[in-house]
Wavefront OBJ file of the C-alpha trace (Angstrom):
o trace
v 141.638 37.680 153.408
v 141.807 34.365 154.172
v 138.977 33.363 151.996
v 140.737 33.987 148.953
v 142.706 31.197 148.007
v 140.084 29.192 146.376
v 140.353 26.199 147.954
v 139.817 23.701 144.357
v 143.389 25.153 144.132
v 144.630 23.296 146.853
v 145.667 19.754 145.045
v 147.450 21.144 142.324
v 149.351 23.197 145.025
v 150.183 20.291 147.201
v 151.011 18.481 144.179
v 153.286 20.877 143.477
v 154.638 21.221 146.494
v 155.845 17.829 146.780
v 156.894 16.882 143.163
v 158.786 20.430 143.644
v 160.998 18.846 146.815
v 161.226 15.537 145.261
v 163.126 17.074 142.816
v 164.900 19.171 145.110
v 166.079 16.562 147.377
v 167.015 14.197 144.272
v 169.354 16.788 142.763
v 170.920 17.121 146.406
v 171.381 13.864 146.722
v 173.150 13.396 143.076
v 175.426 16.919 144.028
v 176.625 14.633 147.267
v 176.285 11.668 146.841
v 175.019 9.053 149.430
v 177.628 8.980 151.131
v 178.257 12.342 151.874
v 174.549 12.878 152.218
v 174.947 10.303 155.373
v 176.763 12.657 156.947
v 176.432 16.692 156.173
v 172.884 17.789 156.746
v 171.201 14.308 155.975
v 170.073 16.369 152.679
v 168.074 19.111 154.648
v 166.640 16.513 156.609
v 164.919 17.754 160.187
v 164.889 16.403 163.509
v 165.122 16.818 167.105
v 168.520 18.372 166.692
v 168.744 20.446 170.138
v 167.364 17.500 172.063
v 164.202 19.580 172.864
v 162.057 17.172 172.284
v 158.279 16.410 170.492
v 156.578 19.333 172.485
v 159.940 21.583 171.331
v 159.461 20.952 167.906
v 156.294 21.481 167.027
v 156.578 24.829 169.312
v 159.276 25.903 167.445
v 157.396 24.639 163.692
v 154.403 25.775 164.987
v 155.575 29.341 165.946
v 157.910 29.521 162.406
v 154.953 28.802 159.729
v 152.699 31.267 161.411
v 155.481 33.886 161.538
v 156.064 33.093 157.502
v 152.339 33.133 156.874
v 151.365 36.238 158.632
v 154.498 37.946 156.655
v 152.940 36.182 153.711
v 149.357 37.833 154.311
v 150.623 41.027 154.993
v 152.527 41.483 152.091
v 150.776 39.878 149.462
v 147.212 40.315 150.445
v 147.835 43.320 152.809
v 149.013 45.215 149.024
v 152.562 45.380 149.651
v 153.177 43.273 147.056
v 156.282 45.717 145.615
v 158.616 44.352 148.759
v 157.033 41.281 149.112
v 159.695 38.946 148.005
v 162.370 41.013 149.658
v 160.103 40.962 153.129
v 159.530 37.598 153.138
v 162.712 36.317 152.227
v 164.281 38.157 155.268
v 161.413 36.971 157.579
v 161.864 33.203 156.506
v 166.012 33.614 156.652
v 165.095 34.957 160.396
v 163.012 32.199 161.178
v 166.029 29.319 159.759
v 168.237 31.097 161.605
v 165.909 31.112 164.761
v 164.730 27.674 164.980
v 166.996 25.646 162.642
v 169.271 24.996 165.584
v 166.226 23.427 167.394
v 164.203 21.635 164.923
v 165.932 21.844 161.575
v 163.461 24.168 160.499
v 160.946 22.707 158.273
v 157.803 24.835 158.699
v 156.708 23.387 155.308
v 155.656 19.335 155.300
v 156.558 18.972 151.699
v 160.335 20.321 152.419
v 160.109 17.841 155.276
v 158.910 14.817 153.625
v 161.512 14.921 150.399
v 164.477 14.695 152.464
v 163.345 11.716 154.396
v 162.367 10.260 151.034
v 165.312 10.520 149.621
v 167.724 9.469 152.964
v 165.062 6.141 153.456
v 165.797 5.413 149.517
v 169.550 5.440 149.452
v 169.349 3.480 153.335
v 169.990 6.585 155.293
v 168.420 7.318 159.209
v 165.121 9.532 158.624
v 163.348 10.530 161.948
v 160.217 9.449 160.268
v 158.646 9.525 163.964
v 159.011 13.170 164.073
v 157.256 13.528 160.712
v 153.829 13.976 161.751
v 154.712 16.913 164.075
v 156.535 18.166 161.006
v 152.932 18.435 159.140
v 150.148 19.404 161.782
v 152.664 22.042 163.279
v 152.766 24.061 160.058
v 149.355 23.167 159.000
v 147.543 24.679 162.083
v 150.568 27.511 162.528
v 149.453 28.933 159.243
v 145.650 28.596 159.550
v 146.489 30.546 163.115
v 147.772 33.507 161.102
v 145.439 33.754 158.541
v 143.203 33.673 161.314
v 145.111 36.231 163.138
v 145.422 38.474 160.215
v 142.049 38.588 159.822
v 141.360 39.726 163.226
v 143.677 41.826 163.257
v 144.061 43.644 160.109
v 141.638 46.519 158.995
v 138.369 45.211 156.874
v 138.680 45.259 152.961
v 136.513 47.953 151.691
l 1 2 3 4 5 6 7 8 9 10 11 12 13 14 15 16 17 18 19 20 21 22 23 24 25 26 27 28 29 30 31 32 33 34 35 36 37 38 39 40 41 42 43 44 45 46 47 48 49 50 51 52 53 54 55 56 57 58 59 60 61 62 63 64 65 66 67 68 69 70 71 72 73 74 75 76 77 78 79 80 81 82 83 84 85 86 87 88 89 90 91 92 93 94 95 96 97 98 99 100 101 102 103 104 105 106 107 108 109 110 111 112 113 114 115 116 117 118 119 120 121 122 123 124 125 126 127 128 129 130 131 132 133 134 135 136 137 138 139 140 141 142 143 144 145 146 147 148 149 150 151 152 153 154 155 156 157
């Protein structure tokens, strides 16, 4: 299943991805404001927020992408694409509420990066230290899955 996504799709998606949170984070940071942003939520930024350190975070990124992406492979290529949005929305709302606490919960790099961005632009702290556990956690947590769900799931006929 995971051989689907054709993988000359990948730049455009990435591309996507990141012009997508750019935007995101920009319009946050116009709705507060910088100085408000300094202070509530950084503007979705991440970071070592239970003290649990660099092993604790990617754990806890690591663990939440594959979750999401085994959800995601189940119900979009497993054919349960009727529910899908409704599954995986409650999956990733269980996963922000499980490791937000810990990590901030990016299990995406792009949602990761934009904040940062945005907080280094207008002079804010951004734990850009952190930031490349924040990518090669999600990265290999969702090639686990669709690794997993291969194995695991009954062969395409």
């Amino acid at each position: 299943a995971g051989k689907k996504f054709p993988t000359s799709d990948l730049p455009i998606y990435l591309i996507a991805q990141f012009v997508g949170s750019i935007i995101a984070s920009a319009v946050l940071l116009l709705m507060a404001g910088t100085e408000i942003a300094s202070t509530t939520g950084a503007l979705g930024s991440v970071g070592d927020v239970a003290g649990i350190g660099m092993v604790g975070i990617f754990i806890a990124e690591f663990l939440g992408t594959a979750l999401l992406m085994y959800c995601i492979m189940g119900a979009v290529v497993g054919g349960q694409a009727k529910d899908a949005a409704l599954s995986i929305g409650l999956v990733l709302a269980g996963i922000i509420v499980a490791i937000g606490g810990f990590s901030g919960c990016g299990i995406n790099p792009s949602r990761v990066f934009a904040p940062m961005l945005m907080n280094t632009l207008v002079g804010n702290a951004a734990p850009w230290d952190l930031f490349p556990i924040y990518v090669i956690a999600p990265i290999l947590g969702a090639i686990v899955a669709v690794y997993l769900y291969d194995f695991l799931s009954p062969a395409e006929e």
